[in-house]
N, C-alpha and C positions, 0 to 999 in steps of 0.2 A: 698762299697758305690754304685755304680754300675750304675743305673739307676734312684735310687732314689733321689729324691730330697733333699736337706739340710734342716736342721728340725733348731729350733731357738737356740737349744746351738752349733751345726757345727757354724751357722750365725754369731752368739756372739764371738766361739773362735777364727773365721777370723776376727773379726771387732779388737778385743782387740792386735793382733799380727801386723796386718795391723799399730795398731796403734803406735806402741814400740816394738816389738817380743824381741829385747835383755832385754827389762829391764820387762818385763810381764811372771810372774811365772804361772806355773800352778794354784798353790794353791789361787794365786790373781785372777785368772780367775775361779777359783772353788767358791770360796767367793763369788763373786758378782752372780752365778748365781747358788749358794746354791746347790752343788753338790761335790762328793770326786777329789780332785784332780788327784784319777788313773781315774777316769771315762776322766778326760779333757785329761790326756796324752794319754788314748785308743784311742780317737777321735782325735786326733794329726796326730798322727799316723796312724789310719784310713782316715784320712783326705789327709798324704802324700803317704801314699800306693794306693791313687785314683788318683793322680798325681793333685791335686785341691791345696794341698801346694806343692809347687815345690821347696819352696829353700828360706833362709834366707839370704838377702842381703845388706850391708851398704848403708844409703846415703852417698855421697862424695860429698864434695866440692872443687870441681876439682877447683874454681878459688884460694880458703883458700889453697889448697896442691901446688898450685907453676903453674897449667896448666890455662893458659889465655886463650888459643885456644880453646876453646871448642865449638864444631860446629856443625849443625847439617844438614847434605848433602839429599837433597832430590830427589830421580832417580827415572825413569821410568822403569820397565823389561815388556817385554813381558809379556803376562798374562801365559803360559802356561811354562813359567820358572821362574816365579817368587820368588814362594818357593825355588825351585836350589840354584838360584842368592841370595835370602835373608842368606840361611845356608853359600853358598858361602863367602859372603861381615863380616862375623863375623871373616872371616879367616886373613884379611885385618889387618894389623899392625899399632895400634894404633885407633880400631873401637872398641868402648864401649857396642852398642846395637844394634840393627836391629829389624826393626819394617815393617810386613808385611800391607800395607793399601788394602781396600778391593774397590778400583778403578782400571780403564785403564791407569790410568795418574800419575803421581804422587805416585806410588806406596811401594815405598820402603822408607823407611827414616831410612838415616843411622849416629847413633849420634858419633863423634868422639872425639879425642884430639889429636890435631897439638901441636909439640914445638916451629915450627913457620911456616913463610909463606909457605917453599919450602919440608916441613914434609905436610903440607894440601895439596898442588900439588900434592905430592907423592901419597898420600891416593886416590886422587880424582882419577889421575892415574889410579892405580890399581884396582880402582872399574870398572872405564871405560873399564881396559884389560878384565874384569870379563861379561863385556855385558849388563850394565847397564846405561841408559843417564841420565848425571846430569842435571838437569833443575834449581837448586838455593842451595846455599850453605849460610848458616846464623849464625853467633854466637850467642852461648845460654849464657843469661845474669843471669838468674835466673831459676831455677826449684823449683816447689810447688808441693808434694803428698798430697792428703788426704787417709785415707780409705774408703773406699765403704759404703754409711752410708745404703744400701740397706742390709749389713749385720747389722744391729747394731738394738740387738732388747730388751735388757736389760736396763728401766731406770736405775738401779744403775751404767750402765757404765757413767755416768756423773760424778765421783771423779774424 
């Protein structure tokens, strides 16, 4: 892949995975955009060998599985340890995600799961030992994905 840009069936086999990737076959993403199914699993895989598909992930519904606490802690780093502190705060027992923001302020957001009050202490804690200031901690009540409709270039993906 390289340098090149994504051409409209890479664009198509991100939109369609984006969309379902466990229940979206190749041969269903070959169908709709009238090509052989090894042609879709070459670019799969060319796709993950450019590091552009990184990894197949479940939604959770962390409130449906039993965790009420789910939070999501917003800190400041330093800008020139930022990245450190972001790989750092993933290490944090009981942090789901880390998310690097491309400000001075407000930089890091870090999503968790408390069991209760004195589990979020804890976390808040240990990110604080890690060198990071918390400025506002929020329960997350609901999460919405979509996929990227910037990849979506085939009308037949409307079935």
């Amino acid at each position: 892949m390289g340098d090149e840009r994504l051409d409209d069936l890479d664009k198509y086999i991100i939109h369609s995975l984006q969309q379902n990737a466990r229940k979206t076959s190749t041969s269903s993403i070959a169908e709709h955009a009238d090509v052989s199914a090894s042609t879709i699993r070459h670019r799969i895989r060319q796709l993950e060998d450019a590091g552009i598909i990184r990894g197949y992930h479940p939604s959770i519904d962390y409130e449906e599985a039993g965790f009420q606490l789910h939070t999501l802690i917003i800190c400041t780093a330093p800008i020139p340890d930022r990245e450190e502190l972001a790989r750092k705060a993933r290490e944090v027992e009981g942090v789901v995600a880390v998310r690097e923001v491309m400000t001075g302020h407000e930089n890091i957001h870090v999503e968790v799961l408390g069991t209760d009050g004195d589990d979020l202490s804890r976390i808040g804690q240990e990110l604080d030992g890690l060198g990071l200031e918390i400025e506002d901690e929020d329960l997350i009540r609901n999460e919405y994905e979509n996929p990227y409709e910037g990849f979506r270039t085939f009308e037949a993906d409307e079935s």
